[in-house]
C-alpha positions in Angstrom: -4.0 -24.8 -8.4 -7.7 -25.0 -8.7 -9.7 -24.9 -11.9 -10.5 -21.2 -10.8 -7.2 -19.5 -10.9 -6.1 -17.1 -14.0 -2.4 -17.1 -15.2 -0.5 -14.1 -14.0 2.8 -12.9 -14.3 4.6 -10.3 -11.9 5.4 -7.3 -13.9 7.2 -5.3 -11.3 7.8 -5.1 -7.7 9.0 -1.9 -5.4 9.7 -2.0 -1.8 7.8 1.2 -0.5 8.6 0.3 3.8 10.4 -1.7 5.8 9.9 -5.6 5.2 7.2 -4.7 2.2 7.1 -4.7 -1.4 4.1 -4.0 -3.7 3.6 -6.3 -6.8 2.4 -5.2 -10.0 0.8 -8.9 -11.8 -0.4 -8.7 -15.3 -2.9 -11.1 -16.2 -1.6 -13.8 -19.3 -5.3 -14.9 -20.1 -8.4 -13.0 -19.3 -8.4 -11.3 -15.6 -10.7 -11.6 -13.0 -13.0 -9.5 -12.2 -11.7 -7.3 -9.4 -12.8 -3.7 -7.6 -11.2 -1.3 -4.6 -11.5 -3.3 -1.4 -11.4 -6.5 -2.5 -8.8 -9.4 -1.9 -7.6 -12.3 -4.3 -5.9 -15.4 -3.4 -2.1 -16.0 -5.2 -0.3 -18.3 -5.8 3.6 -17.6 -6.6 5.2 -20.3 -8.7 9.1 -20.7 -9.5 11.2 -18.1 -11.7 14.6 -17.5 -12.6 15.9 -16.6 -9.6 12.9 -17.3 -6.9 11.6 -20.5 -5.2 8.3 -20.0 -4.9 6.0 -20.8 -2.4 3.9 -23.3 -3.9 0.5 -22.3 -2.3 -2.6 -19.5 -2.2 -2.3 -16.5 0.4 -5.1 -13.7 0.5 -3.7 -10.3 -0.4 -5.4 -7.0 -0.3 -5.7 -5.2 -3.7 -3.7 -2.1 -3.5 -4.4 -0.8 -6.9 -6.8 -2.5 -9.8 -5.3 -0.9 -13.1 -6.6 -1.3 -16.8 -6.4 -3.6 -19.0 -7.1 -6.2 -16.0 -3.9 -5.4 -14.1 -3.5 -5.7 -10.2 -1.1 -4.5 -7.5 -1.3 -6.2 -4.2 1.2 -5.0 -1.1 2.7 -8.2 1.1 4.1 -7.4 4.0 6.9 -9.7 5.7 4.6 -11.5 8.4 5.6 -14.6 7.9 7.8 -17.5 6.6 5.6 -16.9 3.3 5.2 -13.5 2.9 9.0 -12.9 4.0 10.1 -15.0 1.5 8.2 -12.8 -1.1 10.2 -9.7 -0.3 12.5 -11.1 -2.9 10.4 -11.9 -5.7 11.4 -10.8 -9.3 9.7 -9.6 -12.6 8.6 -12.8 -14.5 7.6 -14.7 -11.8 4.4 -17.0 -12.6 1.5 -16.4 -10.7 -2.0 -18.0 -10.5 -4.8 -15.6 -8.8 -8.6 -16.4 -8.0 -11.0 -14.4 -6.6 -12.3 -11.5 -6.7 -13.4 -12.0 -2.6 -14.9 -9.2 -0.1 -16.9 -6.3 0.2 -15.0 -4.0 2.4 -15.7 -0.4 1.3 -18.1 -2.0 -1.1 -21.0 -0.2 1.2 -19.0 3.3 1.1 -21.7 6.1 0.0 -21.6 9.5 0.3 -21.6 9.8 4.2 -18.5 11.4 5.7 -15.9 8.9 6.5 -13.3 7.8 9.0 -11.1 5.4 7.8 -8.2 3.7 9.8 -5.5 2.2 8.6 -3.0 -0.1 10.2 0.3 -0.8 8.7 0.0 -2.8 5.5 -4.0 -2.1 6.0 -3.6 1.4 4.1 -3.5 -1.2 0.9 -7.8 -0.7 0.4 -7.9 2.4 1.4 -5.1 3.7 -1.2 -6.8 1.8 -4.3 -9.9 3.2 -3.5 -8.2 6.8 -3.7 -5.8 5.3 -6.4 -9.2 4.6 -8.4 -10.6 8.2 -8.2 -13.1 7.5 -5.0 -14.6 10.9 -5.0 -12.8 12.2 -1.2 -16.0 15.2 -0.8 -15.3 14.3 2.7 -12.9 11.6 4.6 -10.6 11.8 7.2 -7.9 9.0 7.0 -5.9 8.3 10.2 -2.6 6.3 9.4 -1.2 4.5 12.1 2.5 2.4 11.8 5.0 1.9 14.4 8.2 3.6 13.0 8.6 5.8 10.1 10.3 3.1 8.3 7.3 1.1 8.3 4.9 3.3 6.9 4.1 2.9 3.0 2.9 5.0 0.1 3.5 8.1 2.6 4.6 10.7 -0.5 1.9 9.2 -2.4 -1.0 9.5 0.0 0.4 13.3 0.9 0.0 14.2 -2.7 -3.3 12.7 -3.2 -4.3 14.3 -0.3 -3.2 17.9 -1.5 -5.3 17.7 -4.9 -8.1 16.4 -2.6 -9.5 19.2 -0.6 -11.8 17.0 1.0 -9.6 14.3 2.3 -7.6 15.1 5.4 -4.7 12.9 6.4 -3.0 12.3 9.5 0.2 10.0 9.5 0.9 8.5 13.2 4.0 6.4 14.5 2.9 5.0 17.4 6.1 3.2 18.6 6.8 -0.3 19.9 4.6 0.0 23.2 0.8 -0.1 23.5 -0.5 3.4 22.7 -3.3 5.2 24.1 -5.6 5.4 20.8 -8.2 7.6 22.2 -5.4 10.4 21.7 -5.8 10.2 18.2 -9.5 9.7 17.7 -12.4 12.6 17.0 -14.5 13.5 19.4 -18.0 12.4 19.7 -19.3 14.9 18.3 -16.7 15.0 15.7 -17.9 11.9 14.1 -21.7 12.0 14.0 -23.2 10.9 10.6 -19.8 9.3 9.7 -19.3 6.0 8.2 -16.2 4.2 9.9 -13.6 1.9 8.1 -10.8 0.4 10.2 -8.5 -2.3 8.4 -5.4 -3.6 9.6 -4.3 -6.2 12.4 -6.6 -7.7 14.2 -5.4 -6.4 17.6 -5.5 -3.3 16.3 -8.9 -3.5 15.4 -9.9 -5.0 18.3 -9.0 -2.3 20.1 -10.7 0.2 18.4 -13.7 -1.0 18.2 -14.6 -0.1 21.6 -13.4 3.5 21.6 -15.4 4.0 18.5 -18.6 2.2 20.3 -17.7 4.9 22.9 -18.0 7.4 20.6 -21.6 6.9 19.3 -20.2 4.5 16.4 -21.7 1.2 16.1 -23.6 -1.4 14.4 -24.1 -0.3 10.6 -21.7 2.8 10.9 -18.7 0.0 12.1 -16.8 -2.0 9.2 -13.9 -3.4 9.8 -11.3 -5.9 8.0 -8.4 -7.8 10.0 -5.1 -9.2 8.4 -3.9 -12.3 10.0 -2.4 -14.4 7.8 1.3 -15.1 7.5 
């Protein structure tokens, strides 16, 4: 598995939507180095009652807790990733990274961030880890209400946050109009913009954004695509 990777074992594991879980792994040696916004390669080996899949996938950190412990949410994309849905507690697991710098760049600037489906995962750990919210809007998007994840947690961190505003939007099965849900122009100038989630998604809103007098510097983005 790489002279890199760090023995971890899963410590816990909650569905919070449809076809998702989030992991809680808790490192056996000394644990990488890891901040909000970053992703890590694992590796899920056999336990009691689960297979394993025998080979790295990049996850997302959803939550980087002390002494060294991660969370990571997997969403059922895949052969893979399905097959993790029924992972149990004592599961070995080899991790490397730290990798990324998405919201690494995030200063003070009003922000738009943009979450699609299992791409709320930065966004929460960087709220989870006490990212000062003096100002960010956070636009949630998810097809069904059964598919949206860590909605009572995100509603209460956005009550004790006064300057985080949160808007939580199914879009259905079809191909939405976006520009419904986006500021104005006007609405967004000086703002930092962080969209994560799947690539189509992403694609498409890069665009509307451009439209909107956001572009170059001001535009970060992250895509999953992995399965």
């Amino acid at each position: 598995f790489g002279s890199a990777a760090r023995p971890y074992t899963v410590a816990a594991v909650r569905p919070v939507a449809r076809d998702m879980v989030e992991i809680a792994l808790t490192p056996l040696a000394e644990p990488i180095a890891a901040q909000v916004g970053q992703f890590v390669l694992v590796a899920f080996l056999r336990g009691e009652h689960f297979r394993g899949c025998g080979e790295f996938h990049p996850f997302t950190l959803s939550a980087v807790d002390p002494p060294g412990r991660l969370r990571i949410g997997v969403k059922a994309l895949g052969d893979c990733t399905r097959h993790i849905q029924a992972i149990e507690p004592g599961v070995a697991v080899r991790v490397q990274g730290s990798f990324g710098v998405f919201l690494d760049a995030a200063v003070a600037a009003p922000q738009f961030w943009i979450a699609g489906g299992i791409g709320i995962t930065p966004f929460l750990a960087a709220l989870r880890g006490g990212m000062p919210a003096q100002s960010i809007r956070l636009l949630y998007l998810y097809r069904h209400d059964a598919d949206a994840a860590f909605v009572d947690e995100l509603q209460a961190i956005a009550a004790q946050e006064p300057g985080l505003t949160l808007r939580l939007q199914a879009t259905g099965d079809g191909i939405p109009d976006l520009r419904q849900w986006l500021p104005e122009a006007a609405d967004l100038v000086g703002h930092e913009c962080y969209l994560c989630g799947p690539p189509a998604l992403v694609a498409a809103l890069r665009p509307l954004l451009e439209e909107r007098g956001l572009a170059g510097r001001h535009l970060h983005f992250e895509s999953f695509d992995f399965r």
